[in-house]
C-alpha positions as CSV (number, residue, x, y, z in Angstrom):
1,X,0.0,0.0,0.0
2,X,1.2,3.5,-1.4
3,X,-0.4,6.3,0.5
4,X,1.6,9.1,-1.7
5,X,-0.5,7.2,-4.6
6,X,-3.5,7.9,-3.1
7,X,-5.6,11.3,-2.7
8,X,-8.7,12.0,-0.7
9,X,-12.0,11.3,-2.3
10,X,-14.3,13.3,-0.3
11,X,-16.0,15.8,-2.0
12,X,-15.9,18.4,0.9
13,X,-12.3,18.1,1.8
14,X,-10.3,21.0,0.6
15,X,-7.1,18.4,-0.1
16,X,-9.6,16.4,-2.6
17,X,-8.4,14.6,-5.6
18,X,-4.5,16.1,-4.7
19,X,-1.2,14.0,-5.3
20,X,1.6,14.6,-3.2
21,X,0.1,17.2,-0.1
22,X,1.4,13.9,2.1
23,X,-2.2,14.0,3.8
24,X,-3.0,10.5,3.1
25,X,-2.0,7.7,6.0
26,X,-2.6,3.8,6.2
27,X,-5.6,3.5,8.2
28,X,-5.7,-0.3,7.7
29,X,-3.9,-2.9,6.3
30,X,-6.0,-6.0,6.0
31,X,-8.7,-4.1,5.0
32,X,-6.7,-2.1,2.8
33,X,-8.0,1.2,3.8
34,X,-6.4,4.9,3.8
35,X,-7.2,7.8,5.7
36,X,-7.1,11.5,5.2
37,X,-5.8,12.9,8.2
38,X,-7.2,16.7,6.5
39,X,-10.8,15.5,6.7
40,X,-10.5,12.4,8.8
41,X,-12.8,10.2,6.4
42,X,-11.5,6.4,5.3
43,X,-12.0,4.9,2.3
44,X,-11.2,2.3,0.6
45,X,-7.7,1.0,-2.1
46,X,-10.6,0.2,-4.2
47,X,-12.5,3.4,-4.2
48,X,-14.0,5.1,-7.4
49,X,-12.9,1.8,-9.1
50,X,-14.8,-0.8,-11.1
51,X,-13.9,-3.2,-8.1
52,X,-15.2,-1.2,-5.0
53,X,-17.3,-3.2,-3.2
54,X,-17.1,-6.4,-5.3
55,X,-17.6,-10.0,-3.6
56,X,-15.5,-11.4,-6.6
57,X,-11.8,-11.7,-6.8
58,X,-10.3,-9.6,-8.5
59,X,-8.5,-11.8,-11.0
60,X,-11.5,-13.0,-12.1
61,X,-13.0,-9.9,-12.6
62,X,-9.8,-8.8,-14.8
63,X,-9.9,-12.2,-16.5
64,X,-13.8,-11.4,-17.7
65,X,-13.4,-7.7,-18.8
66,X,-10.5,-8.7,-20.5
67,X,-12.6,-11.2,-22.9
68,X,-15.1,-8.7,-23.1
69,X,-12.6,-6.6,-24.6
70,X,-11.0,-9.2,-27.0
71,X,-14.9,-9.8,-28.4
72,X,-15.7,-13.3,-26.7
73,X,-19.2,-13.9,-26.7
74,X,-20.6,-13.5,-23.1
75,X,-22.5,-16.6,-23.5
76,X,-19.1,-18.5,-23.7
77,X,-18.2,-16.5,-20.4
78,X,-20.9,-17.4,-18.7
79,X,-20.3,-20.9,-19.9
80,X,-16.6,-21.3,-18.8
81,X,-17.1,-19.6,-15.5
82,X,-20.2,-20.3,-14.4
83,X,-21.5,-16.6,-14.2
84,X,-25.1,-15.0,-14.1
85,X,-24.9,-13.1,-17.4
86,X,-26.4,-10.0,-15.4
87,X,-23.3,-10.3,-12.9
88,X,-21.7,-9.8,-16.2
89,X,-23.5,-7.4,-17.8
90,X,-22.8,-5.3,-13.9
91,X,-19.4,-5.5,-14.4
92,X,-19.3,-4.4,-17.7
93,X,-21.0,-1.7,-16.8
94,X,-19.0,-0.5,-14.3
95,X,-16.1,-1.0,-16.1
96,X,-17.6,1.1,-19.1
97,X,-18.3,3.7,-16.2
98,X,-15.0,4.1,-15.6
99,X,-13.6,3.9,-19.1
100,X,-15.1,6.9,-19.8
101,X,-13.9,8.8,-17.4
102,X,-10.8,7.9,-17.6
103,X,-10.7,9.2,-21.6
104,X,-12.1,12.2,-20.7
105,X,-9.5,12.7,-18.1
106,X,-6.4,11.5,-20.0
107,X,-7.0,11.7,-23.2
108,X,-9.4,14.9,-23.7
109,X,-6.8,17.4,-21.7
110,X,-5.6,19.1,-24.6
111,X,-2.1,17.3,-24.5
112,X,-2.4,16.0,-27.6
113,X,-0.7,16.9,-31.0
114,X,-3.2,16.0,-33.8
115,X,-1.6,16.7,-37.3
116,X,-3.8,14.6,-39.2
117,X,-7.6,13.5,-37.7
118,X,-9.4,11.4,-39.8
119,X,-13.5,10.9,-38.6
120,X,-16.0,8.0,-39.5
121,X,-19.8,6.5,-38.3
122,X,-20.8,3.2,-38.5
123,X,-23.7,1.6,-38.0
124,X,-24.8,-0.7,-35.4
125,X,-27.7,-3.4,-34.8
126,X,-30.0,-3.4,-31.7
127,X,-33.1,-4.8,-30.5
128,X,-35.9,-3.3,-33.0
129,X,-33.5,-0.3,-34.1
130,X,-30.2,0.8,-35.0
131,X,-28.0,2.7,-33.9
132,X,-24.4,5.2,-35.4
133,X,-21.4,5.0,-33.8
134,X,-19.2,8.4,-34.7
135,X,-15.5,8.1,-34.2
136,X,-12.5,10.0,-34.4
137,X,-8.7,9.1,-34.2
138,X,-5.5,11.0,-34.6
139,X,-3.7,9.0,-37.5
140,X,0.5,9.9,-36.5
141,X,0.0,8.4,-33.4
142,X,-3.2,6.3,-34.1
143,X,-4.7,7.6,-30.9
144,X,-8.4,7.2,-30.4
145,X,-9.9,10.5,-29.7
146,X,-13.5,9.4,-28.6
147,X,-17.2,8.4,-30.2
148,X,-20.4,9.0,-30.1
149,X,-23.4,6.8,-29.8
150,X,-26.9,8.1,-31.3
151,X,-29.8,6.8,-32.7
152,X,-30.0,9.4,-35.2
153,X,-27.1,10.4,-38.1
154,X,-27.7,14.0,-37.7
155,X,-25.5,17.4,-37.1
156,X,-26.3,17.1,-33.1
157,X,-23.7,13.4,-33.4
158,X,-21.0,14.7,-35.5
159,X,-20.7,18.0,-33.6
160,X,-20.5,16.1,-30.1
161,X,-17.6,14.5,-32.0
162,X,-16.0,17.1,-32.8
163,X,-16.3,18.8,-29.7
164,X,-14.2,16.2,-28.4
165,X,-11.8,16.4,-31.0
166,X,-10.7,19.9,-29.9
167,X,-10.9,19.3,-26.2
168,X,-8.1,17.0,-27.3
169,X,-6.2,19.2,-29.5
170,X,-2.7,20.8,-28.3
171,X,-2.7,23.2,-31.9
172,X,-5.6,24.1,-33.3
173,X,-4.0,23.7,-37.0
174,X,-3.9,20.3,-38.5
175,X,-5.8,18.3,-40.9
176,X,-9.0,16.7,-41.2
177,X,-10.2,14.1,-43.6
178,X,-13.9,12.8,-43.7
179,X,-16.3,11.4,-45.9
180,X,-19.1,13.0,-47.9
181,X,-21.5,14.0,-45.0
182,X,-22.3,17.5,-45.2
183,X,-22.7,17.6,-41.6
184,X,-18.8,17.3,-40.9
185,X,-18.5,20.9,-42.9
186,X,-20.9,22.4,-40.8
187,X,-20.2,21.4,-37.4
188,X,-16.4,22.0,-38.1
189,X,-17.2,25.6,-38.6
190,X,-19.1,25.9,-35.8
191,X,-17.3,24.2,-33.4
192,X,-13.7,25.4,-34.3
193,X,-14.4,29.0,-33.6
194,X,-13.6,31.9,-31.0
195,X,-14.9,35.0,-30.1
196,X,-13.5,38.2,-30.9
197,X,-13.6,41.0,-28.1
198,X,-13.6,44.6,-29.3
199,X,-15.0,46.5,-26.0
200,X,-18.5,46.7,-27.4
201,X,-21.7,45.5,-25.4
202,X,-23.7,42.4,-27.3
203,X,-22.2,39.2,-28.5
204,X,-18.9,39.1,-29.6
205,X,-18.5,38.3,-33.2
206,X,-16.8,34.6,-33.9
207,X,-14.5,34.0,-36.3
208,X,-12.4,31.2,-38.0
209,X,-9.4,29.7,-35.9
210,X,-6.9,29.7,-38.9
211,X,-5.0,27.0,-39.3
212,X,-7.3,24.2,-39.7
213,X,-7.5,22.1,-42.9
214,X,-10.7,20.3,-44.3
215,X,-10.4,17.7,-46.7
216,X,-14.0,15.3,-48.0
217,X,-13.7,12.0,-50.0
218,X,-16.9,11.6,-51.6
219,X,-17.7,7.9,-52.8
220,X,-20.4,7.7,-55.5
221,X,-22.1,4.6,-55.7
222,X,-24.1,2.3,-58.0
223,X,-26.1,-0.2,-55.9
224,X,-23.5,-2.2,-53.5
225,X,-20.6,-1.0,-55.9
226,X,-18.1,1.7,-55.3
227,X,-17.7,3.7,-59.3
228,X,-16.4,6.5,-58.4
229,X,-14.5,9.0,-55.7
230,X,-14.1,12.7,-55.5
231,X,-11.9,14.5,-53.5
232,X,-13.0,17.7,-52.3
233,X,-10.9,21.1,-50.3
234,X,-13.5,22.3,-47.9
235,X,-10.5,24.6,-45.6
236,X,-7.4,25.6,-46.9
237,X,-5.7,24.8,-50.0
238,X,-4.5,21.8,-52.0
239,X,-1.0,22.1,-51.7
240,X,-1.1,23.0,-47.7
241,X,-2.6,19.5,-47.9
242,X,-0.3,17.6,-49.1
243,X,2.5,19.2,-47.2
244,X,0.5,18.0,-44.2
245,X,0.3,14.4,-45.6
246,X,3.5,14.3,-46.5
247,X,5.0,15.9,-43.0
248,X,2.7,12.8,-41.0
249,X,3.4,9.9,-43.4
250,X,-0.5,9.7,-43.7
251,X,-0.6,9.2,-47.4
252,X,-0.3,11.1,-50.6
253,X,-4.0,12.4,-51.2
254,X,-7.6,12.9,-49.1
255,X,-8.4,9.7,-47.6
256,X,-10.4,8.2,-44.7
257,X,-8.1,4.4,-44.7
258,X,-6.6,4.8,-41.3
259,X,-10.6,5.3,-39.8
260,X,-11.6,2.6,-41.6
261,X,-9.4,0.1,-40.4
262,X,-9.9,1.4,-36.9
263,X,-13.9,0.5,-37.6
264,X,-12.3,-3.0,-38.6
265,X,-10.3,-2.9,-35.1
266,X,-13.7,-2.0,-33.4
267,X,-15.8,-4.2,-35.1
268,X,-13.4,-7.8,-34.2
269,X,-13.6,-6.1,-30.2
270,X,-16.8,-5.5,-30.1
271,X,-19.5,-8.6,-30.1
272,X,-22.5,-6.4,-31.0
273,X,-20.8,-4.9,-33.9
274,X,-20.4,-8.1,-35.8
275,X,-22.3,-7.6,-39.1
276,X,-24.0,-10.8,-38.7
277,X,-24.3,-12.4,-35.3
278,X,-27.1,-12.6,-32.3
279,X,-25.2,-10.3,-29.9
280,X,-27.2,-7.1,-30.1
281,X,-27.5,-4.6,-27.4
282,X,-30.8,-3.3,-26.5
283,X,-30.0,0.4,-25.5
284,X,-27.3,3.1,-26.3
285,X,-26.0,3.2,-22.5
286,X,-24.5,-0.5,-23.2
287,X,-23.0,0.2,-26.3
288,X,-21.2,3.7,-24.8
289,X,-19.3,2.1,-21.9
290,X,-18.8,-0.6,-24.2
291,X,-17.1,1.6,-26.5
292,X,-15.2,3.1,-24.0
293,X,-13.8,0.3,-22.5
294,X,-12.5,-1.0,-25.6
295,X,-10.9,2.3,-26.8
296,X,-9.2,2.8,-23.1
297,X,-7.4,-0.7,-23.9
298,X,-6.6,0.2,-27.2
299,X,-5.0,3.1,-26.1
300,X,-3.4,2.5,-23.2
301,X,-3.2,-1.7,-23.4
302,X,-2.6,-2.6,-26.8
303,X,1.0,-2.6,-28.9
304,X,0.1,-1.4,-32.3
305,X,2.7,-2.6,-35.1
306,X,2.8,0.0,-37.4
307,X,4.1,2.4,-34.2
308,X,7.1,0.2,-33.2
309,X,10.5,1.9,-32.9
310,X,14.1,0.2,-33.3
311,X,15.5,-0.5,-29.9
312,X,18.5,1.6,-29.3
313,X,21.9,-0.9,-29.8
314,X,22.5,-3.5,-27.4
315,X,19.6,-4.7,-26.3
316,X,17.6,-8.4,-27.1
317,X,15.0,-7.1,-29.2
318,X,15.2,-5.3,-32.0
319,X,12.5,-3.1,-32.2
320,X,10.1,-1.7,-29.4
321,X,6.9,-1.7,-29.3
322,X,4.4,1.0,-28.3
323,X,0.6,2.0,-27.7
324,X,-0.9,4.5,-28.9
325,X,-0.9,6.7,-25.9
326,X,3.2,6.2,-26.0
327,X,3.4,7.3,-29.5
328,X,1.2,10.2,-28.6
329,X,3.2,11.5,-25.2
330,X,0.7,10.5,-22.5
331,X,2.7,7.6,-21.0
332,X,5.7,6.3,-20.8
333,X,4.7,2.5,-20.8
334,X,2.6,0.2,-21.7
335,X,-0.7,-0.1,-18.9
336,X,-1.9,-3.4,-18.2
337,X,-5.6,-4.2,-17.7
338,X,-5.6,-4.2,-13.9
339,X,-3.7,-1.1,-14.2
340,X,-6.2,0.7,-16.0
341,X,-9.1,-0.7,-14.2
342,X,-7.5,0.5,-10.5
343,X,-6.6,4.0,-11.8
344,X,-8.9,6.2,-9.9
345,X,-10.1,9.4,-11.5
346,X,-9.3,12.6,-9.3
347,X,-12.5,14.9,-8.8
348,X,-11.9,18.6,-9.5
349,X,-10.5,20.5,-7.1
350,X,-12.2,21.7,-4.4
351,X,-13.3,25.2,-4.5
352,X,-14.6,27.5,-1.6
353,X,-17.9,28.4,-1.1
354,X,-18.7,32.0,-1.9
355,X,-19.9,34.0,0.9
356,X,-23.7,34.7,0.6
357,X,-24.7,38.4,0.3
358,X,-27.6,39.8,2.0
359,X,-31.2,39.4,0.5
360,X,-33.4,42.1,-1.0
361,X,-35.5,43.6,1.4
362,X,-38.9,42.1,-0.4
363,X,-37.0,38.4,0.1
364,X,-36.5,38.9,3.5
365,X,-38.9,37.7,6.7
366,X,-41.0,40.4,7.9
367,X,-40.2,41.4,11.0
368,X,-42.7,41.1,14.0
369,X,-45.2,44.0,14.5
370,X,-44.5,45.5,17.7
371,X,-47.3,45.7,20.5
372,X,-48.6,47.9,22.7
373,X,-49.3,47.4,26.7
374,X,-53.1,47.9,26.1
375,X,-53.5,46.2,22.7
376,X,-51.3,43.3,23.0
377,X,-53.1,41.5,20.0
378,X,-51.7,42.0,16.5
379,X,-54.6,43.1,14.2
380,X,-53.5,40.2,11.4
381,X,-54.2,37.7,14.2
382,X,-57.5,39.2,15.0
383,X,-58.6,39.3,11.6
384,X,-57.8,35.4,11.8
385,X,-59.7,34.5,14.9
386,X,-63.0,36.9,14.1
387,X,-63.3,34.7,10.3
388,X,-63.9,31.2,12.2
389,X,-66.7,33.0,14.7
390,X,-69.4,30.5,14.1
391,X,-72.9,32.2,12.8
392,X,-70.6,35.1,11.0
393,X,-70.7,36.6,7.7
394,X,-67.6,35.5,5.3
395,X,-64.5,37.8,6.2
396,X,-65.2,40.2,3.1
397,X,-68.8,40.8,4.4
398,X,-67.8,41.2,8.1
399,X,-65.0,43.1,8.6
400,X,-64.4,46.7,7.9
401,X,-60.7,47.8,9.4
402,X,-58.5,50.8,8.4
403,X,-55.5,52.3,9.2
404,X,-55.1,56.1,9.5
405,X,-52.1,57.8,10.4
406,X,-52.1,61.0,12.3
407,X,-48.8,63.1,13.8
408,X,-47.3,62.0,17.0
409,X,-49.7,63.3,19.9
410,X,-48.0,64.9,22.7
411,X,-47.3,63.3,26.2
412,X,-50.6,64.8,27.5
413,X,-52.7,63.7,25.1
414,X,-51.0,60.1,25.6
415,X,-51.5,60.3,29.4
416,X,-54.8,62.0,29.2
417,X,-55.9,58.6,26.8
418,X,-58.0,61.0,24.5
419,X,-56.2,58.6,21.4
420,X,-58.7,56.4,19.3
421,X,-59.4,52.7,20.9
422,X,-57.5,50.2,18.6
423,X,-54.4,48.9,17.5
424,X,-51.5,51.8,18.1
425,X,-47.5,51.6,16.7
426,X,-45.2,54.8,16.4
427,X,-43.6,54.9,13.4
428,X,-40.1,55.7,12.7
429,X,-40.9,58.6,10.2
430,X,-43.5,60.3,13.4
431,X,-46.8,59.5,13.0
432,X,-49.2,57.4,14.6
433,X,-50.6,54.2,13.0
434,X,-53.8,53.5,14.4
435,X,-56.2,50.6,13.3
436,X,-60.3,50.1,14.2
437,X,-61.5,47.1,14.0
438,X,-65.7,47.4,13.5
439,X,-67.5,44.3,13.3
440,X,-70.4,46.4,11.1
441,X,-71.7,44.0,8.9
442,X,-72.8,45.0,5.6
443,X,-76.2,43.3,5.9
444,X,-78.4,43.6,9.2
445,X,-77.8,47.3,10.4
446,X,-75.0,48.7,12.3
């Protein structure tokens, strides 16, 4: 057990989701339990993981996800363990959970250099319905940027995409290669914008980040047969381009291979994305943390041979191999599934409560009227009891009560009790507020 590994994972503690503030201290070894010795909470080595609170062992766990991940059919699982498929179905969950997170945390950080993005959708089969799958991967490093699961091909999936391709961008100017949907173009332009500030009140105006390349192959079709394919400059110019090609390695001309055979990757991982088979899914939350957690072990698990680097001289092997997130700068070594799997996510750091100003005077409670020695009743309260007198006339009928105000009598007149019987309170401002009460109702003489 590491405690400098560790951070606090309550949400009110100021030290929450920090490395290295040497607040966390072994609180229990056989239970494998840490403390925070800022807050004083425990919790568990396990916590915010997809094993917290899991009867299980762990290696079995591990052993499951990882099939899952290599597309084994969860039938044959539940066969050669002797599983509940919904105990698996929980785990996978979970373990989708957490995928995402994780992406979002080390992939979408803006760390990453892009050069050349390529973007695809595929379609996938459910119970009743279909659904698109949008992807997007960086194509120097073959990095998987993130998807989108919808039921709809529409603008509102490919700009979620491509949100999360610039929450991953270091540099805003590289090059992107799609196919013929017009919603790409439109969603690129949209989404790859800033505002520009002059001083003025309203809306700033938003213009173009410059920089950013747009390239469309366009396959024409006759039936089930491919006849013909157009290349298109949306942003930028030819020749910028092919420079850009030609600095990645990523080919000579517009093309979407390097997606396509990630579909292909995706496809073999995934069970329910086998073009003919009886694993479908039946809702989109299934087939999102699915997604994830087979794009978190592509990333971060998987060697991928077309990255490999010679080893330098001297050693066994001769060439090295390396994940996607090594070829891309976000580790240094290749993650194992356990690893990823325990890697807690840290929460945001914690932020202190802004004071709270004082309400507006119409928000506040109204303060208590004062009373006098010889009235002590408070004329809203004797409005209250006179409306239940049994054998009375409704309240609007009954009662007739005013207020009239009248300048501060003097001390005789006070003493001398020549003021009006009723309900009495001095004002701040000087005058007297005085309220009759006349039970005079409307109907039956005075």
């Amino acid at each position: 057990m590491d405690p400098q590994a560790q951070f606090c994972h309550n949400p009110e503690c100021p030290a929450r989701g920090q490395l290295g503030r040497r607040n966390i201290r072994v609180h229990s070894r056989k239970e494998r339990r840490y403390r925070c010795i800022t807050c004083g909470r425990t919790f568990a080595a396990t916590h915010d993981t997809p094993f917290y609170r899991l009867k299980k062992p762990t290696e079995l766990v591990l052993i499951v996800l990882t099939l899952l991940c290599h597309g084994c059919p969860l039938q044959a699982i539940v066969a050669a363990f002797g599983l509940d498929e919904r105990t698996i179905a929980a785990w996978r969950t979970r373990a989708g959970r957490h995928g995402q997170q994780f992406h979002e945390h080390h992939v979408l950080g803006g760390q990453v250099q892009l050069g050349h993005v390529q973007a695809d959708e595929l379609y996938v089969k459910a119970v009743v319905r279909r659904f698109w799958m949008a992807m997007a991967m960086a194509v120097p490093s073959r990095l998987w940027l993130g998807g989108v699961v919808s039921a709809r091909r529409d603008l509102s999936l490919i700009t979620t995409l491509v949100q999360m391709v610039r929450r991953a961008a270091k540099s805003m100017a590289f090059l992107v290669c799609v196919d013929g949907l017009a919603s790409y173009v439109t969603a690129f332009a949209r989404v790859f914008r800033d505002p520009v500030h002059t001083g003025k009140a309203g809306r700033p105006r938003l213009a173009a980040i410059p920089g950013l390349l747009l390239g469309q192959l366009i396959k024409h079709h006759r039936g089930r047969y491919l006849v013909e394919v157009t290349r298109r400059v949306v942003l930028g110019t030819a020749e910028a381009i092919t420079a850009v090609l030609a600095a990645t390695g990523t080919g000579t001309g517009i093309n979407t291979s390097y997606i396509e055979r990630l579909n292909a990757t995706f496809r073999s991982a995934l069970n329910p994305l086998v073009r003919r088979g009886r694993a479908i899914v039946h809702g989109e939350g299934v087939l999102t943390g699915w997604m994830y957690l087979v794009g978190c072990a592509y990333n971060f698990c998987w060697n991928h041979d077309s990255l490999r680097v010679a080893a330098p001289p001297g050693e066994r092997l001769k060439w090295r191999d390396q994940t996607p997130a090594m070829a891309a700068g976000l580790t240094d070594h290749q993650w194992t599934m356990g690893e990823l799997l325990s890697c807690p996510i840290p929460l945001p750091p914690w932020v202190a409560p802004k004071r709270r100003r004082r309400l507006p005077k119409r928000f506040q409670d109204p303060q208590p009227v004062p009373t006098s020695a010889r009235f002590p009743v408070v004329l809203p309260l004797a409005l209250q009891a006179y409306q239940y007198l049994p054998g009375c006339w409704p309240m609007s009928r009954m009662l007739h009560a005013w207020i009239t105000f009248k300048p501060r009598a003097s001390a005789r007149a006070a003493s001398s009790g020549d003021s009006e019987p009723g309900l009495s309170q001095t004002s701040p401002t000087g005058f007297r507020a005085t309220a009759s009460i006349s039970l005079r109702p409307i109907l039956g003489g005075t």
